[in-house]
C-alpha positions as CSV (number, residue, x, y, z in Angstrom):
1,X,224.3,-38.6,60.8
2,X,220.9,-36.4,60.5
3,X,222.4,-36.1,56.9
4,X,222.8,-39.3,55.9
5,X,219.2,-40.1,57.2
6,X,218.0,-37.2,55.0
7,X,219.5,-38.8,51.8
8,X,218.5,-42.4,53.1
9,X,214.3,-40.5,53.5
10,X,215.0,-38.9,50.3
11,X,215.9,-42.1,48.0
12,X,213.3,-44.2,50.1
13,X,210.5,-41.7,48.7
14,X,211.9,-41.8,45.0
15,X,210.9,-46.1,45.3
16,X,208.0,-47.1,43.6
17,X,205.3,-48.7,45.5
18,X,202.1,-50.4,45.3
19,X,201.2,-53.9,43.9
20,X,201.8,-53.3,40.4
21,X,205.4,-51.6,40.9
22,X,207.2,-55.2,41.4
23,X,206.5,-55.6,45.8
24,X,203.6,-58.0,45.4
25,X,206.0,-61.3,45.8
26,X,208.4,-59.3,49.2
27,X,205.6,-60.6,51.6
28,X,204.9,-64.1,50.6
29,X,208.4,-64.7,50.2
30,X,209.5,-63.5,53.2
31,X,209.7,-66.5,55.4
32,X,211.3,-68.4,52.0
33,X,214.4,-65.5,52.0
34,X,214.9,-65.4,54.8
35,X,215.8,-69.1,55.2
36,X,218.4,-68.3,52.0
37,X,220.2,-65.7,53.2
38,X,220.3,-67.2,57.0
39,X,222.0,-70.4,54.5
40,X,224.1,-68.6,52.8
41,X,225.2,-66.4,56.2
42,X,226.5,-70.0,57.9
43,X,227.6,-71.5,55.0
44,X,230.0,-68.3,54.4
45,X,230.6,-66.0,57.5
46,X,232.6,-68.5,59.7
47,X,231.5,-66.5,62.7
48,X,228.1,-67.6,62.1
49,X,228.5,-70.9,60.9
50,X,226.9,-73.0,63.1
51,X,224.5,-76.0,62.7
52,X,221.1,-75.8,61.6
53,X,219.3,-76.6,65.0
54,X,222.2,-74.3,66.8
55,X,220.5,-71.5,68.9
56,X,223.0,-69.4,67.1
57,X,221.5,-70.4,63.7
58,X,218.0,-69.3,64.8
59,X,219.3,-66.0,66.0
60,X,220.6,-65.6,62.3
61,X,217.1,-66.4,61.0
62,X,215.2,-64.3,63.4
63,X,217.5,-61.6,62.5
64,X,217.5,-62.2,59.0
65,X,213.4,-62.4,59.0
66,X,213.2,-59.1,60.7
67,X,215.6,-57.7,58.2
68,X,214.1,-58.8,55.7
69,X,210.5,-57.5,56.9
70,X,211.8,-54.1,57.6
71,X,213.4,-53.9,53.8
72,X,209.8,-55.5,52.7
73,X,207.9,-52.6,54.8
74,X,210.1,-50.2,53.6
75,X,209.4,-50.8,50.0
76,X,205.8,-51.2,50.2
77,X,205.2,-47.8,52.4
78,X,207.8,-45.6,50.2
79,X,209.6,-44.3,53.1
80,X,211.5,-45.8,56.1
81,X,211.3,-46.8,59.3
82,X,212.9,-47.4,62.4
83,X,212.4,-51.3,63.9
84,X,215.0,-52.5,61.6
85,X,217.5,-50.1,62.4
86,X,216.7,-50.2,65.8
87,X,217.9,-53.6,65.8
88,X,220.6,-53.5,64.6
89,X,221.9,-50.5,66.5
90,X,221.4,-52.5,69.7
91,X,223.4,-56.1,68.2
92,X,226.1,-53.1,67.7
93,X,225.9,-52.5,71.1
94,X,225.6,-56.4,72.3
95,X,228.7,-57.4,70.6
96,X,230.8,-54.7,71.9
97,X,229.9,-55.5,75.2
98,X,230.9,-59.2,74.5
99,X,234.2,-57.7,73.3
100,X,233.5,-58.6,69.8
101,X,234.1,-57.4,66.4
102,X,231.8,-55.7,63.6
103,X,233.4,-57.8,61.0
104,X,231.5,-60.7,60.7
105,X,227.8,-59.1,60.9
106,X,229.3,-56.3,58.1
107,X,230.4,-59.6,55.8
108,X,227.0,-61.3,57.2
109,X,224.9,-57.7,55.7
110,X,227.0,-58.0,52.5
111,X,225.9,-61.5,52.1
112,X,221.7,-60.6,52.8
113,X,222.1,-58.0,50.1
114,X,223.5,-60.1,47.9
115,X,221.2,-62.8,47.7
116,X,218.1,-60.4,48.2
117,X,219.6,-59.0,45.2
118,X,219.8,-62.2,43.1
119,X,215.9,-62.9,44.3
120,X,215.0,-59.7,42.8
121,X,216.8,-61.1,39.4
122,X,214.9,-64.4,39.9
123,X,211.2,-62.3,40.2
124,X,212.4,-60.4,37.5
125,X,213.3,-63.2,35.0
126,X,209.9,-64.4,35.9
127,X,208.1,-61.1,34.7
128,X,206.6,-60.5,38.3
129,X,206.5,-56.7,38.1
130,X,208.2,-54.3,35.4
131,X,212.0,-54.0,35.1
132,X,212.7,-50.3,35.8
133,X,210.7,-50.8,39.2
134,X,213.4,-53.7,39.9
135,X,215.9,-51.6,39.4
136,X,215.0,-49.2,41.9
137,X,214.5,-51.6,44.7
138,X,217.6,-53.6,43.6
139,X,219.6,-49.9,44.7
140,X,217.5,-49.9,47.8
141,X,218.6,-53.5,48.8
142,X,222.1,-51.7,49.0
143,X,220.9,-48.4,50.8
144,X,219.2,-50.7,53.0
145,X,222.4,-52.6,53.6
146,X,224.2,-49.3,54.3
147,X,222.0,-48.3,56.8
148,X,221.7,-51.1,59.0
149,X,225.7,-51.4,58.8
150,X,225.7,-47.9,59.8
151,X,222.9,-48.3,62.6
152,X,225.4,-51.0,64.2
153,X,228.2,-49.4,63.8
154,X,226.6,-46.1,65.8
155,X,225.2,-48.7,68.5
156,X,228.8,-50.5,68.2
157,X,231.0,-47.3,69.0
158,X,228.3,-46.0,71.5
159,X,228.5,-49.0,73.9
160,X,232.3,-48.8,73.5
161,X,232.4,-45.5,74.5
162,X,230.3,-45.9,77.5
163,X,232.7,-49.2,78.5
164,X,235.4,-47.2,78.0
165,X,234.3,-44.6,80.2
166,X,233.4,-47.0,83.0
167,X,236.4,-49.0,82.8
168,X,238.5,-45.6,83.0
169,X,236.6,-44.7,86.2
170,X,237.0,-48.1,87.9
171,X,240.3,-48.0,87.0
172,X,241.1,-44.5,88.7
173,X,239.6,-45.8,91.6
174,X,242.0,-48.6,91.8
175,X,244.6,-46.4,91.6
176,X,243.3,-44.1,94.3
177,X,242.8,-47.3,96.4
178,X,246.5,-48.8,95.6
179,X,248.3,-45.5,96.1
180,X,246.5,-44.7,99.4
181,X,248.0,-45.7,102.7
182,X,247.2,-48.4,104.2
183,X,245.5,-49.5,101.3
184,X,242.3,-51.3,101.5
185,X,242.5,-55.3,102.0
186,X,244.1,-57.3,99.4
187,X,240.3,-58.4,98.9
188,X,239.0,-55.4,97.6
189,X,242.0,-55.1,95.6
190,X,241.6,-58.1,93.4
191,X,238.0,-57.6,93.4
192,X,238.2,-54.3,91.5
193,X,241.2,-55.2,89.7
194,X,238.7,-57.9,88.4
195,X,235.6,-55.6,87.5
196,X,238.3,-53.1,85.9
197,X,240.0,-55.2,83.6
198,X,243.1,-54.9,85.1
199,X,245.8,-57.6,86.1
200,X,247.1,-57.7,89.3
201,X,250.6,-57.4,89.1
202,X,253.5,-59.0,91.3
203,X,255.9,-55.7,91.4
204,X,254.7,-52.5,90.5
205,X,256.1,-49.0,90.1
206,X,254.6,-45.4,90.5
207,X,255.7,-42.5,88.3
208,X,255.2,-38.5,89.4
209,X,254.5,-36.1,86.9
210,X,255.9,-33.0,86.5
211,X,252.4,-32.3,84.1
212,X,250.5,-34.0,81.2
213,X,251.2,-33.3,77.7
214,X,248.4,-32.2,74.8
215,X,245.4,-33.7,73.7
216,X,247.3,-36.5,71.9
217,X,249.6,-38.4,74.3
218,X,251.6,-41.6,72.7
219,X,250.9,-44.7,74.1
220,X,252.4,-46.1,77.6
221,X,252.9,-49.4,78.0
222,X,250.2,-51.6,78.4
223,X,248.5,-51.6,82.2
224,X,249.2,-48.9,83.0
225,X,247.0,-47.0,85.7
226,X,246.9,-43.5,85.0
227,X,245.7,-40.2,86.9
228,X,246.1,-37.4,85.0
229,X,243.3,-35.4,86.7
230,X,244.9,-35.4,89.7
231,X,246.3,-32.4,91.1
232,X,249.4,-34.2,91.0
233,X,249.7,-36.1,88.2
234,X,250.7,-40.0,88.6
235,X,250.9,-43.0,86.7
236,X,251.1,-46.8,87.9
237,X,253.1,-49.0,86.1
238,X,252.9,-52.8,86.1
239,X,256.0,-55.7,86.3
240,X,258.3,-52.5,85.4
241,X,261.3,-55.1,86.4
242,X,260.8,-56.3,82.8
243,X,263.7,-56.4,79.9
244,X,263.6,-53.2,78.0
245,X,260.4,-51.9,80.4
246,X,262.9,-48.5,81.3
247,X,263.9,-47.5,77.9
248,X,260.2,-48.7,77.0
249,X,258.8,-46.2,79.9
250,X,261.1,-43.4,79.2
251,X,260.4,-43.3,75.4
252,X,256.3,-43.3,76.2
253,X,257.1,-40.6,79.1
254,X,259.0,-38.4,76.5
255,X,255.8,-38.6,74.1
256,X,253.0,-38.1,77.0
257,X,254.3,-35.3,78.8
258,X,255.0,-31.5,78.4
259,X,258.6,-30.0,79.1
260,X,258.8,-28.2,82.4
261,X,262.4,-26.3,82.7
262,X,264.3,-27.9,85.4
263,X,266.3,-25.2,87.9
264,X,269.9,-24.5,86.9
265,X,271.6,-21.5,88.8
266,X,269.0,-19.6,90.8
267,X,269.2,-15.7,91.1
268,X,270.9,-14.6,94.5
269,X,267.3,-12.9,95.2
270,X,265.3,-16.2,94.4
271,X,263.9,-18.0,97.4
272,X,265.2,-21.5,97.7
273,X,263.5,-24.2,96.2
274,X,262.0,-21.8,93.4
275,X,262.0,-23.3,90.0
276,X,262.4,-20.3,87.1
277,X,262.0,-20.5,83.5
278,X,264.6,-21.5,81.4
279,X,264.5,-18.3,79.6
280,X,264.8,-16.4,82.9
281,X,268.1,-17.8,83.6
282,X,271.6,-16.5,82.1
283,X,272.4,-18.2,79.2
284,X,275.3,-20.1,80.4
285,X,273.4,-21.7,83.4
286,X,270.2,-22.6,81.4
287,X,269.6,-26.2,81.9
288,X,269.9,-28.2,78.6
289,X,267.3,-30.8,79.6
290,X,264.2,-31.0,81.1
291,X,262.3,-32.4,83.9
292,X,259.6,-35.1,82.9
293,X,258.7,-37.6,85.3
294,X,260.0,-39.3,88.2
295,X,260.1,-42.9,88.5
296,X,259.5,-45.0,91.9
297,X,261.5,-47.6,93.0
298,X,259.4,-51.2,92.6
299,X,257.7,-52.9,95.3
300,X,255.1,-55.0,95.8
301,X,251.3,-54.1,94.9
302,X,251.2,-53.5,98.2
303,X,253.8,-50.6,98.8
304,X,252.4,-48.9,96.0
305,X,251.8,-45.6,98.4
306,X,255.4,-45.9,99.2
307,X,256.7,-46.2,95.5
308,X,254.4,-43.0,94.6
309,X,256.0,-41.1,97.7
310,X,259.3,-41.9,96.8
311,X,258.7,-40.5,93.2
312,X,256.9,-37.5,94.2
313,X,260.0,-36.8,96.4
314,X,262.7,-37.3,93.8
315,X,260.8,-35.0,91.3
316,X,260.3,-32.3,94.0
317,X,264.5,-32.4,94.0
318,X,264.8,-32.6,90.5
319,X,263.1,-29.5,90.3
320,X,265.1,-28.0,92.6
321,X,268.7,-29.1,90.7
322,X,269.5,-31.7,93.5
323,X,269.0,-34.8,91.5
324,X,270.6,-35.2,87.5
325,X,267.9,-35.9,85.0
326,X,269.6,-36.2,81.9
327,X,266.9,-37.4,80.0
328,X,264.6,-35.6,81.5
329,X,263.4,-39.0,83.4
330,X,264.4,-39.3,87.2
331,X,264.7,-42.9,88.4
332,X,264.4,-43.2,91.9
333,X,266.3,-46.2,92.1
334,X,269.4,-44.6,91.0
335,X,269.4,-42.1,93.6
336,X,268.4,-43.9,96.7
337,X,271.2,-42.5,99.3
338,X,270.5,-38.8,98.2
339,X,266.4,-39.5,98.6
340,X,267.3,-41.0,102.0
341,X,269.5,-38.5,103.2
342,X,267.2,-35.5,102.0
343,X,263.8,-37.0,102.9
344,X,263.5,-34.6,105.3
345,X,265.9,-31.5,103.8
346,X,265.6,-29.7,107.1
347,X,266.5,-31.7,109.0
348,X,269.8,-32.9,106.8
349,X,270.9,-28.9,107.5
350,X,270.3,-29.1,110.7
351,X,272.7,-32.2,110.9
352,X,274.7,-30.8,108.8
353,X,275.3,-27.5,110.6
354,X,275.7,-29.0,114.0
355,X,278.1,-31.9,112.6
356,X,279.9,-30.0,110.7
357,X,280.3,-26.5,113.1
358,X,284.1,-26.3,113.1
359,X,284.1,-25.2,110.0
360,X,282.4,-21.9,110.7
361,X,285.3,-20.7,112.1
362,X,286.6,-20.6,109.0
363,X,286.6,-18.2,106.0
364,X,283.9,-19.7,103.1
365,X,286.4,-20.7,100.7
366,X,288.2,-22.4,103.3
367,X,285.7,-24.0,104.9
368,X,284.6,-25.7,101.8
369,X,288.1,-26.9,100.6
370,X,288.6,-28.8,104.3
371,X,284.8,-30.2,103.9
372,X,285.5,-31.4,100.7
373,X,289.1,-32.7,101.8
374,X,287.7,-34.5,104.8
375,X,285.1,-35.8,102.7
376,X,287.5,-38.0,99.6
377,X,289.6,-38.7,102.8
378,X,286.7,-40.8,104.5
379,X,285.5,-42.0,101.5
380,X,289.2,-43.0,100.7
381,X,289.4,-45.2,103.7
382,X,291.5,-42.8,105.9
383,X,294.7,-42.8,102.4
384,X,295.8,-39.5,101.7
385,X,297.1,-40.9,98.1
386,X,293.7,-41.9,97.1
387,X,292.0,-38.9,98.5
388,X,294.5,-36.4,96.6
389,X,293.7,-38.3,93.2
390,X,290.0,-38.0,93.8
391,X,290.7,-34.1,94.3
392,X,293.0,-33.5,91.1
393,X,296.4,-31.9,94.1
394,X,299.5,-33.2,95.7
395,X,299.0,-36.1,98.4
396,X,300.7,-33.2,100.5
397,X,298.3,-31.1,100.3
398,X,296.1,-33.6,101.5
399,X,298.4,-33.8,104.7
400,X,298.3,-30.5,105.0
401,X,294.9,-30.1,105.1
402,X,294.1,-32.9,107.2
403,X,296.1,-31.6,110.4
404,X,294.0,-28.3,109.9
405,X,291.1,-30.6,109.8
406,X,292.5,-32.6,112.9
407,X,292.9,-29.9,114.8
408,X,289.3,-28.9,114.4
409,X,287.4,-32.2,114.7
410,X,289.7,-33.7,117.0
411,X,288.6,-37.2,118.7
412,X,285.8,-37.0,116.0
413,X,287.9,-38.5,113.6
414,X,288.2,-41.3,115.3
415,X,285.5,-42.7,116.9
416,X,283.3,-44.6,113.9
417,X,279.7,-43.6,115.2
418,X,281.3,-40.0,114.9
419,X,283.0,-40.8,111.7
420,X,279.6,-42.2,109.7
421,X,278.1,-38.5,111.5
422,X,280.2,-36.3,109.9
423,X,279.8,-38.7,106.2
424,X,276.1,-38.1,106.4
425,X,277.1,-34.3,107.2
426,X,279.3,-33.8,104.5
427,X,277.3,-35.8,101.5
428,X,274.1,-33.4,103.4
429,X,276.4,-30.3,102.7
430,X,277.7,-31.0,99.0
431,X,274.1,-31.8,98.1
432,X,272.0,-28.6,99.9
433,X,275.3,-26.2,98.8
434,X,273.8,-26.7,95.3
435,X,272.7,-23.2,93.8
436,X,269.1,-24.9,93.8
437,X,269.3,-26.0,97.2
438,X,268.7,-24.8,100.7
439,X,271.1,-21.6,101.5
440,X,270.8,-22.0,105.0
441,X,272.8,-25.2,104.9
442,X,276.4,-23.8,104.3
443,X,277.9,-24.3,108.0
């Protein structure tokens, strides 16, 4: 910028000046141009078109007139100055608080220069000054032009800056204020909602990330409420119940965030729940996806909290192998009976260990053959047939198994409060026997 206003000084100097270099007539006819170019703005910029007693017409003179003076000052002095650019660096900043556009006072400058230009072709038809001195101010209409379109432009991208920076902190309070428990009255809600631009959903959903990409994220979805300062990462996402809003999300999650290695098969002398590098596991147990996001279920705007706790659970699994991310997406909702059931994944060994305590009679390998037998038994409805073609062996196998597992759970078997025990246990077991989960689990 401090170049460009050296080459504006520079060519402003090179004008003529004085009343014998063609500027005699700018002063007079100042009031009488002014009233041309604010004609020919609302006759041609439909923006501005407006009529003649319209307070928005005399803004167009006023502005015009002071244009005009400035470009007149200019001239006569040799050099430029500051009022007129002034000006119109704060109507850059006016219309971009008002949310409008710089198009119709760029198409509105084009039209000033171009009939200040054809008054300079008038004056000089009429042999008021000499021809090569008309010349040079006709290229300083157009410099002059520049400038002011430049001035607005700065003023214009300035005020949108600032806006934008305001409307990003009002809306990272909102999220702070939605995702915090109990959140504050609905009240306070809608009010900042309001001041932040933001649309109060019906149904939202709250996504946690695993970490934010590089300095140039795709776009999400629009609404969204993001906080990607936080020291865990979390997005807010509006009416995500929509058609197409999951593949929509998932695609804008793939762009926005950075690939962290999910856990595959953890080193005997890793400490559960520790999540390696891809390239520090074997190559045969390297995962071949991996972990992005997690995605809440949706609630209401009020259950935000509980939509951003669910999420930050499933991707604290996900990291530890216990939930499938194929894409490199969790979605809560598709994994609600293992989130419930793990919510608290001490307390799912501890069930499982005291359920399930027979078995530790029993050698490993044997021990997990009757858990898993028991299990596609219950799940089968009690039919050794079904359960023997869930496990791939002979329904008398089954059988077999079956009285080795009657003989160690006895009336357990039978009782249903006893029976839905040991289902929890054994769906607790499978899920914390998984190389990422908790070792202490195995009965």
């Amino acid at each position: 910028m401090e170049k460009y206003a050296d080459v504006l000084l520079a060519r402003w100097s090179a004008v003529p000046s004085g009343q014998g270099a063609g500027t005699a007539w700018l002063l007079p006819a100042l009031d009488s141009l002014a009233d041309d170019i604010t004609a020919a703005i609302t006759g041609e910029v439909e923006e501005y078109a407006q009529s003649g007693d319209d307070p928005a017409a005399r803004a167009v003179r006023r502005v015009a007139q002071d244009a005009v003076a400035g470009f007149a000052d200019r001239v006569a002095q040799g050099r430029g100055t500051a009022s007129a650019a002034a000006m119109f660096h704060d109507l850059g900043r006016l219309l971009a608080a008002e949310g409008r556009s710089l198009e119709a006072l760029h198409a509105a400058l084009r039209v000033g220069a171009r009939v200040t230009w054809q008054r300079l072709q008038e004056q000089a038809r009429q042999g008021n000054g000499n021809a090569e001195a008309f010349a040079r101010i006709g290229e300083t209409v157009f410099w002059y032009m520049d400038e002011l379109a430049a001035s607005c432009s700065a003023g214009y991208a300035e005020a949108k800056a600032e806006l934008a920076g305001e409307t990003s902190q009002l809306r990272r309070r909102l999220l702070d204020m939605l995702t915090s428990s109990p959140p504050p009255p609905a009240a306070v809600i809608a009010s900042l909602a309001q001041a932040a631009g933001w649309p109060l959903p019906g149904r939202v959903a709250a996504v946690a990330l695993a970490r934010p990409a590089g300095s140039n994220p795709a776009p999400l979805p629009p609404g969204v409420l993001a906080g990607l300062s936080r020291r865990d990462p979390c997005l807010l996402i509006p009416d995500p119940d929509g058609p197409g809003r999951r593949r929509q999300l998932a695609a804008a999650l793939r762009g926005w965030l950075a690939a962290v290695p999910a856990t595959a098969a953890l080193p005997a002398t890793a400490q559960p729940g520790t999540a390696l590098p891809a390239a520090a596991l074997p190559p045969a147990t390297r995962p071949a996806t991996v972990l992005l996001a997690a995605v809440g279920p949706a609630v209401p705007l009020a259950g935000a909290s509980g939509s951003l706790r669910w999420a930050s659970q499933g991707l604290a699994l996900a990291r530890r192998g216990l939930l499938d991310n194929g894409d490199g997406v969790v979605w809560c909702e598709d994994h609600l009976p293992t989130l419930i059931l793990l919510a608290d994944a001490d307390l799912a060994a501890a069930l499982s260990r005291e359920a399930l305590a027979p078995l530790r009679q029993l050698r490993p390998e044997q021990a997990d053959r009757l858990a898993q037998t028991l299990l596609a038994w219950l799940e089968s409805a009690d039919d050794a047939n079904a359960a023997a073609r869930r496990l791939h062996v002979h329904p008398q196998t089954i059988r077999y198994r079956l009285r080795q597992v009657g003989d160690l759970f006895g009336d357990a078997l039978a009782a249903p409060d006893s029976r839905f025990r040991l289902l929890l246990a054994l769906h607790a077991r499978q899920l914390l026997k998984s190389p990422a989960g908790t070792r202490s689990a195995r009965p």
